[in-house]
C-alpha positions as CSV (number, residue, x, y, z in Angstrom):
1,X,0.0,0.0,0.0
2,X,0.9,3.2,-1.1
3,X,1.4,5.9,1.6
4,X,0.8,9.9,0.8
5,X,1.0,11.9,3.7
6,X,1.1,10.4,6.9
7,X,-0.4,6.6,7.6
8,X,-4.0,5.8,5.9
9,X,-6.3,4.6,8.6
10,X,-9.3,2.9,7.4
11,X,-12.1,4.1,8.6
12,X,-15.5,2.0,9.7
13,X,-18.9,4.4,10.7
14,X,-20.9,1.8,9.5
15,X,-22.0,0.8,13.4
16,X,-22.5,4.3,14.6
17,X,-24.1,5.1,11.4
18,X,-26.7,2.5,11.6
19,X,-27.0,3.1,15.1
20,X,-28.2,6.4,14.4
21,X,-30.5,5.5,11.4
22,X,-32.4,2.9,13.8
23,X,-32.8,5.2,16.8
24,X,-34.0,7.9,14.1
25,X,-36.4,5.5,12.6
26,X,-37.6,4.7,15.8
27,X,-38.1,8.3,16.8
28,X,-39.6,9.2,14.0
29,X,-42.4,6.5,14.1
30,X,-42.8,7.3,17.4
31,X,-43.7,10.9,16.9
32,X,-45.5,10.3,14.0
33,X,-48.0,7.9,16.1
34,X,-48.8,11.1,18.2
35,X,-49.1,13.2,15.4
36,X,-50.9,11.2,13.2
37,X,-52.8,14.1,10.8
38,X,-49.1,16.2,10.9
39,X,-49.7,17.0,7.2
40,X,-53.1,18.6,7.9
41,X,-51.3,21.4,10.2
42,X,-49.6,22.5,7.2
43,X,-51.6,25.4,4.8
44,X,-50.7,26.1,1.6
45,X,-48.5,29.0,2.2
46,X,-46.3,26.7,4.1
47,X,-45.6,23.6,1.5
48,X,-45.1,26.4,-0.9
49,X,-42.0,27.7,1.7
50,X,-41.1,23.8,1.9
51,X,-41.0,23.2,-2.1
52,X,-39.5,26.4,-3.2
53,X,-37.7,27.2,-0.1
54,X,-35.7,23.3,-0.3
55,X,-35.2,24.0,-4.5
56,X,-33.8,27.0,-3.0
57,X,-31.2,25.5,-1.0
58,X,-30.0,23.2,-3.6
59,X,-29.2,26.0,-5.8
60,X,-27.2,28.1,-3.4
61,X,-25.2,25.0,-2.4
62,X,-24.9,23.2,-5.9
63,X,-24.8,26.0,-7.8
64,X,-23.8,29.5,-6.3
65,X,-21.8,27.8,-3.3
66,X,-20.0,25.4,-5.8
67,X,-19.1,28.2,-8.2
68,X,-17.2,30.2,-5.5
69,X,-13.6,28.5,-6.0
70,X,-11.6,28.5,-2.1
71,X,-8.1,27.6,-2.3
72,X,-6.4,25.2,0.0
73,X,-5.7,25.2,2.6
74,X,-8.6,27.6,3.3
75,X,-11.1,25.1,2.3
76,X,-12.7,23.5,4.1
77,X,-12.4,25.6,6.8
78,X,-14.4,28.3,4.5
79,X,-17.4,26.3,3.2
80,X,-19.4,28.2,0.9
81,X,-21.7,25.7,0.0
82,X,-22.1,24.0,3.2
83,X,-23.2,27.6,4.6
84,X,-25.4,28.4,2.0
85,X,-27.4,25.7,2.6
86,X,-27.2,26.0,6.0
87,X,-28.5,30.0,5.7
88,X,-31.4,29.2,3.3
89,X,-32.9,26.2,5.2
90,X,-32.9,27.8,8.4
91,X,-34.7,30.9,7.1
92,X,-37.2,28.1,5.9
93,X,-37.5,26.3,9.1
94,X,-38.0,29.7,10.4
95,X,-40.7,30.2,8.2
96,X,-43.2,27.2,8.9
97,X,-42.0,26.2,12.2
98,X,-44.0,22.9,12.2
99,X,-43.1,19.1,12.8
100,X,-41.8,18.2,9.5
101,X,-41.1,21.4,7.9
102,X,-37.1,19.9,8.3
103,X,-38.0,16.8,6.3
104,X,-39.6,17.8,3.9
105,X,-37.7,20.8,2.9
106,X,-34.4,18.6,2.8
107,X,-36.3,15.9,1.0
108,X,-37.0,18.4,-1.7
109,X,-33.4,19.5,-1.3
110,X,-32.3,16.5,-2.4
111,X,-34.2,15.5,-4.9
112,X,-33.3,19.1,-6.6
113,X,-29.6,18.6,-5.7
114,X,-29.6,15.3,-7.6
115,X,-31.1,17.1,-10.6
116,X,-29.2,20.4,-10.6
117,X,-25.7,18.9,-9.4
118,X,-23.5,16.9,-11.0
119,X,-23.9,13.5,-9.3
120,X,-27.1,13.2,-10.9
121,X,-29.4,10.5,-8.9
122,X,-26.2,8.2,-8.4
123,X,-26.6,6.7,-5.1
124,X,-30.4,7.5,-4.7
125,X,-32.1,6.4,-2.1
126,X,-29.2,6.9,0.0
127,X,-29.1,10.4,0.1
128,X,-31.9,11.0,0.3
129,X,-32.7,9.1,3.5
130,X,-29.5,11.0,4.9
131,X,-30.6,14.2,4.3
132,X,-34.3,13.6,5.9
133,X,-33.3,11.7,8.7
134,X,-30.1,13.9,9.5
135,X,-30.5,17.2,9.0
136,X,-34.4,17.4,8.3
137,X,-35.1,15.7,11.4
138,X,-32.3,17.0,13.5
139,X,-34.3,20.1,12.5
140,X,-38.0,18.9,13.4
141,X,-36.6,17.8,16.5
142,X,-35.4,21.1,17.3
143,X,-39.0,22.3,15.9
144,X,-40.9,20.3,18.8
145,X,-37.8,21.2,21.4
146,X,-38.7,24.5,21.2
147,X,-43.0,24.5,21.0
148,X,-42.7,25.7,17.5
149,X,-40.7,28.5,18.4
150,X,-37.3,27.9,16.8
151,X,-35.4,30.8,16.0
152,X,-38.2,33.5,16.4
153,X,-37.2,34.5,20.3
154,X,-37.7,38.0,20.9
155,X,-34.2,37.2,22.9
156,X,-31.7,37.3,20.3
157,X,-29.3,35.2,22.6
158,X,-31.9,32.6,22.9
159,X,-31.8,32.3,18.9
160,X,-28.0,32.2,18.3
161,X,-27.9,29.3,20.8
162,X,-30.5,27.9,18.7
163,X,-28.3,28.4,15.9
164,X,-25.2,27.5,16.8
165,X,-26.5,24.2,18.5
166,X,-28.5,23.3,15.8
167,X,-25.2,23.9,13.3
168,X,-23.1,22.1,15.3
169,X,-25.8,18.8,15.3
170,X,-25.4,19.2,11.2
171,X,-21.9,19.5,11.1
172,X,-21.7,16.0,12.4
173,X,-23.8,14.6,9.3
174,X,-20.9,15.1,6.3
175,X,-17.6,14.1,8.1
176,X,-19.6,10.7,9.3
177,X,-22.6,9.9,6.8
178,X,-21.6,11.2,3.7
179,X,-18.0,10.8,3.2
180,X,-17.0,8.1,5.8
181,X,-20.5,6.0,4.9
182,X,-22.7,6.6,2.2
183,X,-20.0,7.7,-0.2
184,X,-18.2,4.7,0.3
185,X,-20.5,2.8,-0.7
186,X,-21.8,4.8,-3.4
187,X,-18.2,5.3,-5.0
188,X,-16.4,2.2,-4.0
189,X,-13.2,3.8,-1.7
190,X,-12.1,3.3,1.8
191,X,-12.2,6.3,3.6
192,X,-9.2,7.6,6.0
193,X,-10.0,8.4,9.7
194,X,-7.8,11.2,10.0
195,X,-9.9,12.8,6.8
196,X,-13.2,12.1,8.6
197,X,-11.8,13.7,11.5
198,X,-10.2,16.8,10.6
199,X,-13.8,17.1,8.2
200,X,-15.5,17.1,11.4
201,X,-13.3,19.8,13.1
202,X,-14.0,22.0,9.9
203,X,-17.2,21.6,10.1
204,X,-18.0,22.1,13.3
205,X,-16.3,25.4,14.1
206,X,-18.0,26.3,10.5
207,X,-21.4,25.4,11.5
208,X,-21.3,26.4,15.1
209,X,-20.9,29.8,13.6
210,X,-22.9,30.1,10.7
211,X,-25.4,28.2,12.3
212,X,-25.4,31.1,14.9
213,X,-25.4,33.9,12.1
214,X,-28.1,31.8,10.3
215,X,-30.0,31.9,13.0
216,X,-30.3,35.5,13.4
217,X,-31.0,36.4,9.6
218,X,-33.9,33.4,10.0
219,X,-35.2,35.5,13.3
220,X,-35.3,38.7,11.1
221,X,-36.8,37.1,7.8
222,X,-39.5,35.6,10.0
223,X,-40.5,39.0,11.5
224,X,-40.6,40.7,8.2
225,X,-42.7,38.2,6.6
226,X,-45.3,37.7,9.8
């Protein structure tokens, strides 16, 4: 085996990963049992945040976020996709602030990524289980945490924690599901530990503080358009 820089330590996620995917399963069924007619809360106003607002987000990461070029070693500690996505679905969450609203607006954001990015549907349904079940319901759960209140605080503090909490749960999804599980699998490499790691610290001193940022934009948005 060929050495680069430093010793390649195979990396295995696939027990915490599944973990994860079972308690979410479970947690989502679970919640869904006591909200049975969830759908029915939502008008018409808010799938049309949900539909646009997650083709939205694919655009700003795929396209606009990919088309701003970062060279090393600034990225990835400078994201711009990552954060764009991150800006655009909190404003939605912001928006609707209903059980769900996470879901199905990252549900949409996949499906739109697949068609707007260059991956095309390669890997499908993969991602787009990862996406609801990680970021979309990371999101709900924050939704239901909060009484529906998530990110519209009249305390400003109360929303960056929000933020940055919430930011720092997603920043856990790319380093672990994506690149040291899903892609795997999808595109047939091992992937290093120290990669998945030092991904991980990127991601979460990004998201910590974006997330906060996002979080205050989302506040702002959602007052203007109450």
């Amino acid at each position: 085996m060929t050495h680069h820089h430093g010793s390649f330590i195979p990396y295995n996620g696939t027990p915490f990963v599944i973990g994860y995917l079972v308690v979410a399963v479970i947690v989502v069924i679970i919640i869904l049992l006591k909200n049975k007619n969830f759908l029915k809360k939502f008008n018409a106003i808010d799938y049309a945040y949900m539909g646009v607002g997650g083709a939205l987000v694919a655009v700003m990461d795929h396209v606009v976020g990919d088309a701003i070029f970062i060279p090393s070693p600034f990225y990835p500690w400078i994201n711009p996709p990552v954060y764009f996505r991150v800006l655009v679905a909190f404003i939605v969450i912001a928006l609707v602030r209903k059980f769900g609203a996470g879901m199905i607006t990252m549900g949409v954001y996949d499906i739109i990524s697949d068609i707007v990015s260059h991956f095309s549907f390669t890997g499908e349904p993969l991602w787009l289980f990862e996406d609801i079940l990680t970021y979309g319901l990371m999101a709900d759960i924050a939704i239901l945490l909060t009484r529906n209140n998530l990110f519209v605080s009249k305390n400003i503090g109360i929303n960056v924690l929000e933020g940055a909490l919430l930011g720092l749960a997603w920043s856990v999804v790319h380093p672990f599901f994506t690149f040291g599980f899903i892609a795997p699998e999808v595109f047939g490499f091992v992937p290093n530990a120290t990669r998945v790691f030092f991904l991980f610290e990127t991601y979460a001193v990004g998201l910590l503080v974006i997330g906060a940022i996002s979080a205050i934009v989302a506040n702002r948005v959602a007052k203007l358009v109450a």
